[in-house]
C-alpha positions, 0 to 999 in steps of 0.5 A: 760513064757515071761519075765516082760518088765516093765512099758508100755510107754505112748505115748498119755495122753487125759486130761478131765475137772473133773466137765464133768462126761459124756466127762470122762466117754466116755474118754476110747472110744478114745484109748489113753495110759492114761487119765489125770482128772483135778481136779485142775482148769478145768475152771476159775472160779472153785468154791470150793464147785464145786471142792468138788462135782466134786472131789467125782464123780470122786473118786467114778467113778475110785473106779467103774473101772475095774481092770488096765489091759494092753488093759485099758488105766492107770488114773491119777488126778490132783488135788490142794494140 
């Protein structure tokens, strides 16, 4: 049994508008370590209600997710606190 090597490096992150359902669905396509939803500011203006609705796609798509495996690329949000 090999030894645990630890955290993989990231060595390319892809980030995607999260109000684009489609372009983040298709995101894995491009084999990049990581993919990095904006949820924050996507675009100017970026409406609130437009940040809620895009906010629970998104939650809803990463809930629909396999499991993290070594071959799938890791997920991350940017969000506004």
């Amino acid at each position: 049994m090999k030894a645990p090597r630890g955290p993989r490096p990231l060595r390319s992150i892809l980030y995607f508008a999260g109000d684009q359902p489609d372009d983040v669905a298709g995101a894995e396509q491009f084999g990049s370590d990581a993919i990095m939803i904006d949820l924050e500011e996507p675009r100017e203006p970026f409406p609130d209600d437009l940040r809620r609705q895009a906010g629970q796609w998104v939650g809803e798509y990463l809930r629909s997710l396999p499991p993290p495996a070594p071959d799938r690329p890791l997920y991350f949000c940017r969000i506004r606190g």
